[in-house]
PyMOL Python script that loads the backbone (N, CA, C, O; Angstrom):
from pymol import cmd

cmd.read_pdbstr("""\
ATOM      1  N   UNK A   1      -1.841   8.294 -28.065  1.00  0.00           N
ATOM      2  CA  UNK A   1      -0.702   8.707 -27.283  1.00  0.00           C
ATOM      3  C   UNK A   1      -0.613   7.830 -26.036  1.00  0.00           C
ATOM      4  O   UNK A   1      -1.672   7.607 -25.449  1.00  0.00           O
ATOM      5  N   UNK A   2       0.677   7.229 -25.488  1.00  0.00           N
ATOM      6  CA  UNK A   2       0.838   6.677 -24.353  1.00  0.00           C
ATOM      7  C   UNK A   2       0.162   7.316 -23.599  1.00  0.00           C
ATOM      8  O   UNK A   2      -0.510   8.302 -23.902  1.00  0.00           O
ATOM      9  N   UNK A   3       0.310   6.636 -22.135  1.00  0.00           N
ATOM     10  CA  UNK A   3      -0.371   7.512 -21.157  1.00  0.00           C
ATOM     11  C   UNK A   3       0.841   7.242 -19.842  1.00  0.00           C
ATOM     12  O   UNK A   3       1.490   6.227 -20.097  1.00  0.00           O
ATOM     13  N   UNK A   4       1.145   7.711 -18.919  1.00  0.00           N
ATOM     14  CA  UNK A   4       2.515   7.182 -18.052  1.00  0.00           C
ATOM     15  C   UNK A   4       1.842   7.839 -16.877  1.00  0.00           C
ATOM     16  O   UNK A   4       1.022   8.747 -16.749  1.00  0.00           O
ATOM     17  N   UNK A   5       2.733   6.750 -15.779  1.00  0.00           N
ATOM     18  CA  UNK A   5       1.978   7.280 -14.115  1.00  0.00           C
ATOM     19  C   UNK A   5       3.505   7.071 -13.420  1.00  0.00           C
ATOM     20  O   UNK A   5       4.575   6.857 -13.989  1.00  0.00           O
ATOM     21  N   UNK A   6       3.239   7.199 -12.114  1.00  0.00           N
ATOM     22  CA  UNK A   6       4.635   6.744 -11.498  1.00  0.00           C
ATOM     23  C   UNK A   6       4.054   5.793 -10.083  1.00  0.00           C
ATOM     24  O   UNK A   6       2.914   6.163  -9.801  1.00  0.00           O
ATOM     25  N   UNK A   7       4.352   5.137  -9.533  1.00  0.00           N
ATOM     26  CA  UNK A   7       3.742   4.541  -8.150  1.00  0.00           C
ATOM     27  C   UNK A   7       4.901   5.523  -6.951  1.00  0.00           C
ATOM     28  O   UNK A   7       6.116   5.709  -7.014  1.00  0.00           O
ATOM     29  N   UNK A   8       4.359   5.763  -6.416  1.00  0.00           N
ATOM     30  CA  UNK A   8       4.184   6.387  -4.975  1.00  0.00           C
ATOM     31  C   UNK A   8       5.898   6.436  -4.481  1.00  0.00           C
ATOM     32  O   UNK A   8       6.506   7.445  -4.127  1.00  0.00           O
ATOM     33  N   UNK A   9       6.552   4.739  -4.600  1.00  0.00           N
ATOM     34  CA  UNK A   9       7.771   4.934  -4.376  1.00  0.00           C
ATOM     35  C   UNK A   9       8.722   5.922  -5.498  1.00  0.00           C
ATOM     36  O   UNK A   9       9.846   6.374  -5.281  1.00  0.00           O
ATOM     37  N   UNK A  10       8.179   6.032  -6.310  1.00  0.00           N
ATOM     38  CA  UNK A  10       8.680   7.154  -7.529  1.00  0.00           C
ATOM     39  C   UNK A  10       8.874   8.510  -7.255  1.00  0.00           C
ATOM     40  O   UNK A  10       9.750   9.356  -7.437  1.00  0.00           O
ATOM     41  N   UNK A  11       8.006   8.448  -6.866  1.00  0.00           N
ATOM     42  CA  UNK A  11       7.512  10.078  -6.167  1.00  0.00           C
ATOM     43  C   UNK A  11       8.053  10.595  -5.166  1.00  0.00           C
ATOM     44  O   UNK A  11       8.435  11.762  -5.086  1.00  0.00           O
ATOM     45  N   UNK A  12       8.132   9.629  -4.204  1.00  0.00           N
ATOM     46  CA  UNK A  12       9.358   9.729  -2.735  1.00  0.00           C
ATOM     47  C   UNK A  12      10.739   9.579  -3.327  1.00  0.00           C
ATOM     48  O   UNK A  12      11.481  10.360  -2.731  1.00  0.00           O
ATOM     49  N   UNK A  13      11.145   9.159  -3.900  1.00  0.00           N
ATOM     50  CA  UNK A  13      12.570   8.673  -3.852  1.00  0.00           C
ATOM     51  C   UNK A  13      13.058   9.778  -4.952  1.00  0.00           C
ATOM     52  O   UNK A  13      14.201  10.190  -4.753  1.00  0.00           O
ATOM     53  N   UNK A  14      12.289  10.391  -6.223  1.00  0.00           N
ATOM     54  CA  UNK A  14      12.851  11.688  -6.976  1.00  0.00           C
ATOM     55  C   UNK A  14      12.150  12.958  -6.844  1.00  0.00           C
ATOM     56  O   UNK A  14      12.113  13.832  -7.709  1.00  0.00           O
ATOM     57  N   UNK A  15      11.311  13.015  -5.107  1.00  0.00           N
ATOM     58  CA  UNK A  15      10.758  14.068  -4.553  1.00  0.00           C
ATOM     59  C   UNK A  15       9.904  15.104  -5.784  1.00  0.00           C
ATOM     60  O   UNK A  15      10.041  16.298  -6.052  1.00  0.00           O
ATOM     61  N   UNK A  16       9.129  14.195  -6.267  1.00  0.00           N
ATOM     62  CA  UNK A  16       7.801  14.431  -7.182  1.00  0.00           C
ATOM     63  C   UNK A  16       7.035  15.354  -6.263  1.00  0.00           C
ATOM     64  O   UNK A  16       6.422  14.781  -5.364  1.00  0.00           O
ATOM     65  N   UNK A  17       6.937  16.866  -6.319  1.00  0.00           N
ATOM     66  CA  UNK A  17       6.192  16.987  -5.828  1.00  0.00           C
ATOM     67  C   UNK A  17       5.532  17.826  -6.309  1.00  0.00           C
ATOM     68  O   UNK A  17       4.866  18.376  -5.432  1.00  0.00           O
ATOM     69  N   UNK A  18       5.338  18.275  -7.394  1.00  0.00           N
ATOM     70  CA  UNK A  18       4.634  19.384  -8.134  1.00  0.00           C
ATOM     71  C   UNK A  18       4.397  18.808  -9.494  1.00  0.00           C
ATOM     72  O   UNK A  18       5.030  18.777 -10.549  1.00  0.00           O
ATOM     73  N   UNK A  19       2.964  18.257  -8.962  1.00  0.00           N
ATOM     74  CA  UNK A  19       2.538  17.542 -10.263  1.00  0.00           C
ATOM     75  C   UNK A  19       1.996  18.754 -11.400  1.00  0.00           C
ATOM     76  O   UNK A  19       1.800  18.504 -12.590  1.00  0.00           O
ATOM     77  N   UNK A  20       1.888  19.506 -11.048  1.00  0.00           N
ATOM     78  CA  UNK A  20       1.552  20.453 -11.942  1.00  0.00           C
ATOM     79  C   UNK A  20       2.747  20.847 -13.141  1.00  0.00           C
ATOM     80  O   UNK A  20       2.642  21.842 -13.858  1.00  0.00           O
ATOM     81  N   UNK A  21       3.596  20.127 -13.195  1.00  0.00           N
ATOM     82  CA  UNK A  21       4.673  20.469 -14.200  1.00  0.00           C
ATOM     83  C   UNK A  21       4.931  18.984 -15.044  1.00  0.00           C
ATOM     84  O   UNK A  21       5.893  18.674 -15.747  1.00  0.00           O
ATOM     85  N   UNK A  22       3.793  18.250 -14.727  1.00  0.00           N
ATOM     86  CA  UNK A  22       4.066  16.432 -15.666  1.00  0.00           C
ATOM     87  C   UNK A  22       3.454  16.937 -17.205  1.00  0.00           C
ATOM     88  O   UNK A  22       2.549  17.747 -17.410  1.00  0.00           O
ATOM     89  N   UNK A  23       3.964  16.457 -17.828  1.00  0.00           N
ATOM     90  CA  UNK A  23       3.537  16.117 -19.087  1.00  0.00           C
ATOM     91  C   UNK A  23       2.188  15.924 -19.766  1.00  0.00           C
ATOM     92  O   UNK A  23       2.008  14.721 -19.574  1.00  0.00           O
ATOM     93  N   UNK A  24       1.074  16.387 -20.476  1.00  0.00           N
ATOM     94  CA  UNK A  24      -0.045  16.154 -20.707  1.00  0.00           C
ATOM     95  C   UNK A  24      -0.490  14.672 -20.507  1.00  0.00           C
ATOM     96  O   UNK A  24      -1.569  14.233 -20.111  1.00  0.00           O
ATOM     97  N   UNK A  25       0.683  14.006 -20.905  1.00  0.00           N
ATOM     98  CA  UNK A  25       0.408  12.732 -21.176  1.00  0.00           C
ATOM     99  C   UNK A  25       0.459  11.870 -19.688  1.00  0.00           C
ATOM    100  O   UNK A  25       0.201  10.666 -19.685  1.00  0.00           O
ATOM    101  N   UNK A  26       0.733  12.426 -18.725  1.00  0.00           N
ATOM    102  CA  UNK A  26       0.456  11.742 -17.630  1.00  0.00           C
ATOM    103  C   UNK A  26      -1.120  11.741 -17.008  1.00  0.00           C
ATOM    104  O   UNK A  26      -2.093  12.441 -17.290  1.00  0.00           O
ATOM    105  N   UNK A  27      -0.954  10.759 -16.139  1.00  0.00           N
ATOM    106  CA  UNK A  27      -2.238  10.429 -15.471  1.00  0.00           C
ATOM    107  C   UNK A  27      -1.362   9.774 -13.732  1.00  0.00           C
ATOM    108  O   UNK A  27      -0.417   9.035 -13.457  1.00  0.00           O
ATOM    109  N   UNK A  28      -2.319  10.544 -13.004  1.00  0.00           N
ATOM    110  CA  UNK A  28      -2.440  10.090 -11.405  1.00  0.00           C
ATOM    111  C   UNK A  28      -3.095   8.846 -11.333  1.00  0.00           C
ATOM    112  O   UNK A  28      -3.984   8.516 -12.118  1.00  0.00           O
ATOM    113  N   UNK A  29      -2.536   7.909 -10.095  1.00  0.00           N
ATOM    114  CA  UNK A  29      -3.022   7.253  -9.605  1.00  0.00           C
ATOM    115  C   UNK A  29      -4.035   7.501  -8.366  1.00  0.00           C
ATOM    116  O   UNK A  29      -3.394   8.007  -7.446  1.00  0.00           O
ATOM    117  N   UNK A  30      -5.258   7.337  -8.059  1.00  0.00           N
ATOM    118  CA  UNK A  30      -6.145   7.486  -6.959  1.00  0.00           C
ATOM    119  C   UNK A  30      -5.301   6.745  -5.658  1.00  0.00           C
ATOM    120  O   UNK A  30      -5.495   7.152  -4.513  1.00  0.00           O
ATOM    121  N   UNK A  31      -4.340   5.612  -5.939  1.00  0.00           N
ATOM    122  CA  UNK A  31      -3.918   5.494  -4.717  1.00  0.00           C
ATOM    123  C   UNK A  31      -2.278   5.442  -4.184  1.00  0.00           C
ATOM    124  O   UNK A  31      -1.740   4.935  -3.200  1.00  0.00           O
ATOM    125  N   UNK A  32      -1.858   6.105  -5.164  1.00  0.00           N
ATOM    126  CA  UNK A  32      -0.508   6.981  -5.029  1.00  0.00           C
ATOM    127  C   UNK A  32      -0.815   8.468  -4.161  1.00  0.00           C
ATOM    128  O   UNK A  32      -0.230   8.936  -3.185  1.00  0.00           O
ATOM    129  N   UNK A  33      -1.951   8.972  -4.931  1.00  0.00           N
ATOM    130  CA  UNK A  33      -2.122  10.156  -4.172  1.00  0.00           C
ATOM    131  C   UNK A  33      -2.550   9.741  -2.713  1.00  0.00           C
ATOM    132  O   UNK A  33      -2.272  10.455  -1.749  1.00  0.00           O
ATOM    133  N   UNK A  34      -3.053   8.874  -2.627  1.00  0.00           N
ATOM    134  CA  UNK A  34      -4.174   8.448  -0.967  1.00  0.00           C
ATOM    135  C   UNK A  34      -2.572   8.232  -0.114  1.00  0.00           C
ATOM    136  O   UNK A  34      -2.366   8.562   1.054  1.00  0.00           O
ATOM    137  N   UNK A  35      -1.694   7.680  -0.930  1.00  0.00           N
ATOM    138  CA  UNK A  35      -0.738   7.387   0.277  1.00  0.00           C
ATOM    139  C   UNK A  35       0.461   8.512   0.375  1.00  0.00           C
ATOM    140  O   UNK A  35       1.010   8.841   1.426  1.00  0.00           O
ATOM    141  N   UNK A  36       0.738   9.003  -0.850  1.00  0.00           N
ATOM    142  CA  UNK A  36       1.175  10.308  -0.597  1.00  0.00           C
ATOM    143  C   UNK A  36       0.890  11.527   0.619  1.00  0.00           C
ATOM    144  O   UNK A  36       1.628  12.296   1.236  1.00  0.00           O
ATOM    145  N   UNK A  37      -0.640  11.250   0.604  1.00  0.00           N
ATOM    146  CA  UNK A  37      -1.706  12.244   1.472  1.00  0.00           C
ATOM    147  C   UNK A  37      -1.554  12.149   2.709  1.00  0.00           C
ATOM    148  O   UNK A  37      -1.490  13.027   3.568  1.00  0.00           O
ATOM    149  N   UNK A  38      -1.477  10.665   2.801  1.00  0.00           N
ATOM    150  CA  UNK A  38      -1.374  10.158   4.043  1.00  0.00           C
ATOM    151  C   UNK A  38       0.143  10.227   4.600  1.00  0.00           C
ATOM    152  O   UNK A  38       0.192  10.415   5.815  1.00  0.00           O
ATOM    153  N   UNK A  39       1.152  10.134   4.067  1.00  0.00           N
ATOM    154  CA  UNK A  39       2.304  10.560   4.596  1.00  0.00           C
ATOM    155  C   UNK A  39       2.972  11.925   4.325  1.00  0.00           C
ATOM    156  O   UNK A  39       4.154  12.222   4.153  1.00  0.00           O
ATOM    157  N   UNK A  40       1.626  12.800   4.344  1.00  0.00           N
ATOM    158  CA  UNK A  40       2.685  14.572   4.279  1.00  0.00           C
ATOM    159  C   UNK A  40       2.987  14.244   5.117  1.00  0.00           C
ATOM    160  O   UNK A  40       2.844  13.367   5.968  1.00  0.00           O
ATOM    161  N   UNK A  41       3.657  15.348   4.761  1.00  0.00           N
ATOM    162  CA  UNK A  41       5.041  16.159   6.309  1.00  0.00           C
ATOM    163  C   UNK A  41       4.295  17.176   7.105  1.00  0.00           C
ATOM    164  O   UNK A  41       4.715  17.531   8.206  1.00  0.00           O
ATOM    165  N   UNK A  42       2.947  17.765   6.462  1.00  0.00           N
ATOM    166  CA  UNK A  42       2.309  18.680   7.319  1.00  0.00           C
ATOM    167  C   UNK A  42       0.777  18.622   6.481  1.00  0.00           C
ATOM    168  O   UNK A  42       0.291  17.859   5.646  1.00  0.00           O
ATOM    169  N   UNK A  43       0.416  19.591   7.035  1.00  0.00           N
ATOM    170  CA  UNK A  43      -0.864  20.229   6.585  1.00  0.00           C
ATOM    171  C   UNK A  43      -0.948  20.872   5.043  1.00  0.00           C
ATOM    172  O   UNK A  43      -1.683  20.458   4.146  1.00  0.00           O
ATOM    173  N   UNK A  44      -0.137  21.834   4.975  1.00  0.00           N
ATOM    174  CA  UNK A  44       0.040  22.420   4.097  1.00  0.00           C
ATOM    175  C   UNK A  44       0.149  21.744   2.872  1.00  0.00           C
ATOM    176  O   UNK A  44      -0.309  22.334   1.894  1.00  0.00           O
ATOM    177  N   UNK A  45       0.837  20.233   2.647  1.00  0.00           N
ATOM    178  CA  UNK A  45       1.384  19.623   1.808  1.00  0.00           C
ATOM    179  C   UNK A  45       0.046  18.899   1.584  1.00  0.00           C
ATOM    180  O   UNK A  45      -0.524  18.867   0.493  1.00  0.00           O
ATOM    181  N   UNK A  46      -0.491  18.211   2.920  1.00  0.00           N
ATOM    182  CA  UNK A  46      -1.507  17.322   2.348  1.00  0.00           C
ATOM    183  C   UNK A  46      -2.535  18.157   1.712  1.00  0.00           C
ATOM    184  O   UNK A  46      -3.091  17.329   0.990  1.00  0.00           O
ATOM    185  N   UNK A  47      -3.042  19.097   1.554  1.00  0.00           N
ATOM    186  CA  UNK A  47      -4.351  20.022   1.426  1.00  0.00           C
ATOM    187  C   UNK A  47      -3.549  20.435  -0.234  1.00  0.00           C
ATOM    188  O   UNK A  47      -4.352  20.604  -1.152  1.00  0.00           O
ATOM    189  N   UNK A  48      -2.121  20.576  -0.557  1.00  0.00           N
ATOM    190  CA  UNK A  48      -1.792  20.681  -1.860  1.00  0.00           C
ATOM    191  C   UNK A  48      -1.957  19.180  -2.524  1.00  0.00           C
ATOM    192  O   UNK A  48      -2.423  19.191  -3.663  1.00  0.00           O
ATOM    193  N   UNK A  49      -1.611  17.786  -1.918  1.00  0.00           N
ATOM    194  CA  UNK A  49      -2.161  16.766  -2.112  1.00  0.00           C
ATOM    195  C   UNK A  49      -3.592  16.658  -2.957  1.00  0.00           C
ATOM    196  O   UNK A  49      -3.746  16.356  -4.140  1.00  0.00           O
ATOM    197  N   UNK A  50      -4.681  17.040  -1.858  1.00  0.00           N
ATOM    198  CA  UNK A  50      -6.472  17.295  -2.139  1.00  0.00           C
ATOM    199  C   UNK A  50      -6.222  18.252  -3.177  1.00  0.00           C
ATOM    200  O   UNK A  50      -6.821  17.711  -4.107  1.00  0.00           O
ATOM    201  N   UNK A  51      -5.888  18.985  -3.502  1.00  0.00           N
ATOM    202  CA  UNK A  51      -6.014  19.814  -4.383  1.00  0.00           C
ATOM    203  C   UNK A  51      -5.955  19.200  -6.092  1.00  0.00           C
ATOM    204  O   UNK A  51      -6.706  19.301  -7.062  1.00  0.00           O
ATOM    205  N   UNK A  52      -4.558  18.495  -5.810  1.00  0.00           N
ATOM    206  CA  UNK A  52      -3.887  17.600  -6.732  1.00  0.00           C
ATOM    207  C   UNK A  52      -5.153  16.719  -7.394  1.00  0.00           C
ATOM    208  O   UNK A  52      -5.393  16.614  -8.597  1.00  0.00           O
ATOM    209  N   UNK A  53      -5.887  16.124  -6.301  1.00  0.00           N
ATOM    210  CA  UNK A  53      -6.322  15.113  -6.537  1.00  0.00           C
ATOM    211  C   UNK A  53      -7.563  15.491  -7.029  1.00  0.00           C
ATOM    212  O   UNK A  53      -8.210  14.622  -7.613  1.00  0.00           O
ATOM    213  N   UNK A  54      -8.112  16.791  -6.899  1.00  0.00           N
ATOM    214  CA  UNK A  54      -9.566  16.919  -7.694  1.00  0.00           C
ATOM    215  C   UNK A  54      -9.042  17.765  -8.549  1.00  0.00           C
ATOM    216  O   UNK A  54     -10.001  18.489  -8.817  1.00  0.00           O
ATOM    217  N   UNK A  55      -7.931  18.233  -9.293  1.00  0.00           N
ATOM    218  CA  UNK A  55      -7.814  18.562 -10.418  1.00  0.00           C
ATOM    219  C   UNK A  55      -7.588  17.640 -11.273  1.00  0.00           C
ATOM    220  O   UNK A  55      -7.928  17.861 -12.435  1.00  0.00           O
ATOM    221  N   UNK A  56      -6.989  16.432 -10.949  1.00  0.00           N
ATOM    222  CA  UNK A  56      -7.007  15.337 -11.999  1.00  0.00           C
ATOM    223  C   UNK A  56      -8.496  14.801 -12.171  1.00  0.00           C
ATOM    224  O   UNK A  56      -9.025  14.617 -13.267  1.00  0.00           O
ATOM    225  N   UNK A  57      -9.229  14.527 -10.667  1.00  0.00           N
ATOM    226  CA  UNK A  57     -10.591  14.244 -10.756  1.00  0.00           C
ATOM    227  C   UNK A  57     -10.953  15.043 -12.289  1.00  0.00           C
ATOM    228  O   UNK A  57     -11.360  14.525 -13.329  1.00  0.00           O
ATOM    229  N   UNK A  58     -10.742  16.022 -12.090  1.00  0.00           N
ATOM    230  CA  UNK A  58     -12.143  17.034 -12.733  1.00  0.00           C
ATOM    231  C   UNK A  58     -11.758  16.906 -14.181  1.00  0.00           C
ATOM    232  O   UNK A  58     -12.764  17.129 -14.855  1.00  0.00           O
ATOM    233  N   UNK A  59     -10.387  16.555 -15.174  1.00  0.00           N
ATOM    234  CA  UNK A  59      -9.794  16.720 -15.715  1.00  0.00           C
ATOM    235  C   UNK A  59      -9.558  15.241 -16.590  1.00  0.00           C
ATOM    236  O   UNK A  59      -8.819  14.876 -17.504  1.00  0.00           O
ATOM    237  N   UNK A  60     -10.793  14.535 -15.623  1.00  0.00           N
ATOM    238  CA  UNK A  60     -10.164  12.696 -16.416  1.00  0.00           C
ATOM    239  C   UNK A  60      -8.667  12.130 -16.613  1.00  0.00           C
ATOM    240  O   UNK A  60      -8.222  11.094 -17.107  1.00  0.00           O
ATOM    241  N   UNK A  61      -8.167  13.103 -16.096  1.00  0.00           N
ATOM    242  CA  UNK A  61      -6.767  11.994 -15.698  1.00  0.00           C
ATOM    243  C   UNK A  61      -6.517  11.522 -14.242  1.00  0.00           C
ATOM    244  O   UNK A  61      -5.380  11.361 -13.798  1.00  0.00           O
ATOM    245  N   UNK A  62      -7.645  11.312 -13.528  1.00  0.00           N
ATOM    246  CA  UNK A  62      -7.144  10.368 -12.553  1.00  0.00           C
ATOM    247  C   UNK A  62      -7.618   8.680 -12.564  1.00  0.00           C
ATOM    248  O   UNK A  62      -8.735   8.202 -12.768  1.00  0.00           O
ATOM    249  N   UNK A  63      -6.736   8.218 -12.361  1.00  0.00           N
ATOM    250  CA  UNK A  63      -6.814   6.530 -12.393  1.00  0.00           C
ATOM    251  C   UNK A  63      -7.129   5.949 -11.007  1.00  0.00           C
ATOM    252  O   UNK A  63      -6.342   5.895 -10.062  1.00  0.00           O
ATOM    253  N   UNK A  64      -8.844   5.376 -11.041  1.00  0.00           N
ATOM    254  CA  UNK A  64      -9.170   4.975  -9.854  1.00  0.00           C
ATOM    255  C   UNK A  64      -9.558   3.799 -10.561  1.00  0.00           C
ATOM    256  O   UNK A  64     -10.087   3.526 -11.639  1.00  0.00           O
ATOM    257  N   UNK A  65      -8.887   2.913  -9.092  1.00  0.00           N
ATOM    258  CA  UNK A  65      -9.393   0.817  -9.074  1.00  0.00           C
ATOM    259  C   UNK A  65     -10.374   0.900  -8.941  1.00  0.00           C
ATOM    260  O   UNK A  65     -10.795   1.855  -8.287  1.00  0.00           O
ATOM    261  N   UNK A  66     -11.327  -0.116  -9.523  1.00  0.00           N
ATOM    262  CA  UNK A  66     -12.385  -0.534  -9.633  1.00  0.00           C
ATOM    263  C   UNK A  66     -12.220  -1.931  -9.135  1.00  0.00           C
ATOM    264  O   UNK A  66     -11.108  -2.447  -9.025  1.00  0.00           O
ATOM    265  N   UNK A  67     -13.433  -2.595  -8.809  1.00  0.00           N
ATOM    266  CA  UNK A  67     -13.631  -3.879  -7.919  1.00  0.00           C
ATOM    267  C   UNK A  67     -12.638  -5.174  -9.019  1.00  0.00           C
ATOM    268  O   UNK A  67     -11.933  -6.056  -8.529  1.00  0.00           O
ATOM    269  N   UNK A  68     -12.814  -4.988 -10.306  1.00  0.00           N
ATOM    270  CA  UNK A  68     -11.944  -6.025 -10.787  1.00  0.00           C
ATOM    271  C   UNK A  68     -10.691  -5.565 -11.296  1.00  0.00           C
ATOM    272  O   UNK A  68     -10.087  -6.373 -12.002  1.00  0.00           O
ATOM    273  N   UNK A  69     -10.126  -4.367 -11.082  1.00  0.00           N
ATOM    274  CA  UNK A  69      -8.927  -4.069 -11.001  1.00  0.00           C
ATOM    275  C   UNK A  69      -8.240  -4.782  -9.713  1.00  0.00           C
ATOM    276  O   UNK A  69      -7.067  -5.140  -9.816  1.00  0.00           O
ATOM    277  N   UNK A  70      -8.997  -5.008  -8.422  1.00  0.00           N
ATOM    278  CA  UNK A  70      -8.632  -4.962  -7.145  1.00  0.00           C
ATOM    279  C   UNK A  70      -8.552  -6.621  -7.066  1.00  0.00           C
ATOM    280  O   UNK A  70      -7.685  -7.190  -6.403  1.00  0.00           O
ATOM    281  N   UNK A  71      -9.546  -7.305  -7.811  1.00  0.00           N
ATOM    282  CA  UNK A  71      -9.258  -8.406  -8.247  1.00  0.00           C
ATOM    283  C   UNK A  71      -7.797  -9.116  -8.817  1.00  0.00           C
ATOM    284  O   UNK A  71      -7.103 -10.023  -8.358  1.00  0.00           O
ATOM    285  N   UNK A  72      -7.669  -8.207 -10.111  1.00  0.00           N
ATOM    286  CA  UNK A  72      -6.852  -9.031 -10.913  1.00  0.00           C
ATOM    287  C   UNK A  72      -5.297  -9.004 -10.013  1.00  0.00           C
ATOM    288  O   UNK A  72      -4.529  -9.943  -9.806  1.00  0.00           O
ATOM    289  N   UNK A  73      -5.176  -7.425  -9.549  1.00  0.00           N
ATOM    290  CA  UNK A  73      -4.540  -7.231  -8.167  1.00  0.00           C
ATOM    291  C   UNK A  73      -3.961  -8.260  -7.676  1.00  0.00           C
ATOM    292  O   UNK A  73      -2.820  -8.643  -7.937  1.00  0.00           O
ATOM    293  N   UNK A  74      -4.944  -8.879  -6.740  1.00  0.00           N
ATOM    294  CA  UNK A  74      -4.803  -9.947  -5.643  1.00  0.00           C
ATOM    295  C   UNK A  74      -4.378 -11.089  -6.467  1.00  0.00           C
ATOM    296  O   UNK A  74      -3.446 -11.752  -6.012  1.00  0.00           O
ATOM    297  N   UNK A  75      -4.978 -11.507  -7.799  1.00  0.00           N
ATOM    298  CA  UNK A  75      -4.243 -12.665  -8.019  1.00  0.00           C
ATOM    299  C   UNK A  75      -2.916 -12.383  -8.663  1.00  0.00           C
ATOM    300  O   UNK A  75      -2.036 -13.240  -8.585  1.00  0.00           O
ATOM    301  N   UNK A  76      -2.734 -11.430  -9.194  1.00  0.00           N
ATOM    302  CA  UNK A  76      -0.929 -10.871  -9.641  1.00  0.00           C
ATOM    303  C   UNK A  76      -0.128 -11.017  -8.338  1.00  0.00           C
ATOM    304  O   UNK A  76       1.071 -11.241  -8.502  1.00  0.00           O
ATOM    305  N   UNK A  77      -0.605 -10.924  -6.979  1.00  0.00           N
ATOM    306  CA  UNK A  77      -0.098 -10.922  -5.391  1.00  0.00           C
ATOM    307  C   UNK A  77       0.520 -12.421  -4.846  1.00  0.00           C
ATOM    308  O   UNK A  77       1.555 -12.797  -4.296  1.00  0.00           O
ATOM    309  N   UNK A  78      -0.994 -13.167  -5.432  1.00  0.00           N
ATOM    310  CA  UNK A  78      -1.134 -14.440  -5.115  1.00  0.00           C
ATOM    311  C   UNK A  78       0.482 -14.954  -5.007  1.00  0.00           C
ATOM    312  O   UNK A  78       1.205 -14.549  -5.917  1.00  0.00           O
ATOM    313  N   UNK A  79       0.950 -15.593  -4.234  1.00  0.00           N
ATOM    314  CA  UNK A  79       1.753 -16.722  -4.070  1.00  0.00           C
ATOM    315  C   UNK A  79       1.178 -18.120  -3.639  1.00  0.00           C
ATOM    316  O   UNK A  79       0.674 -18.260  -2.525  1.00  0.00           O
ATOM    317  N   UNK A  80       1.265 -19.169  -4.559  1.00  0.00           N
ATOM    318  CA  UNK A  80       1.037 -20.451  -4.669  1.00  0.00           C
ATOM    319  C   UNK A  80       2.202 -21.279  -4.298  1.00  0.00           C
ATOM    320  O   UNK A  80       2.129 -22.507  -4.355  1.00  0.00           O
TER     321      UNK A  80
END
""", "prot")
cmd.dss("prot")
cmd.show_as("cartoon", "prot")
cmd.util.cbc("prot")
cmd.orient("prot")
């Protein structure tokens, strides 16, 4: 089965905010949520954020970079 995520501007712009209603087949990003987290609107939101984020933890659908993810990254960035 596919697997589908959204990046962060996805989430802001069609006010994603109750991941609890995605599709089995989705998976979180570790740093969609970090910047999500980082721009609640309050308390309340970010702590539903943390919440978010160790239920995917616990659940193997969260998608965290690893050192050569962060790699291949930078050279997809690269401008020559």
């Amino acid at each position: 089965m596919p697997y589908f995520t959204y990046d962060t501007s996805v989430c802001i712009s069609r006010k994603l905010i109750n991941f609890q209603e995605m599709p089995e087949s989705f998976r979180m990003s570790a740093v969609v949520l970090m910047e999500l987290t980082a721009g609640a609107r309050d308390e309340s939101r970010r702590k539903s954020y943390e919440r978010f984020f160790r239920q995917y933890q616990k659940d193997n659908s969260l998608i965290v970079p690893n050192d050569e993810d962060w790699i291949l990254t930078s050279k997809v960035l690269f401008i020559d």
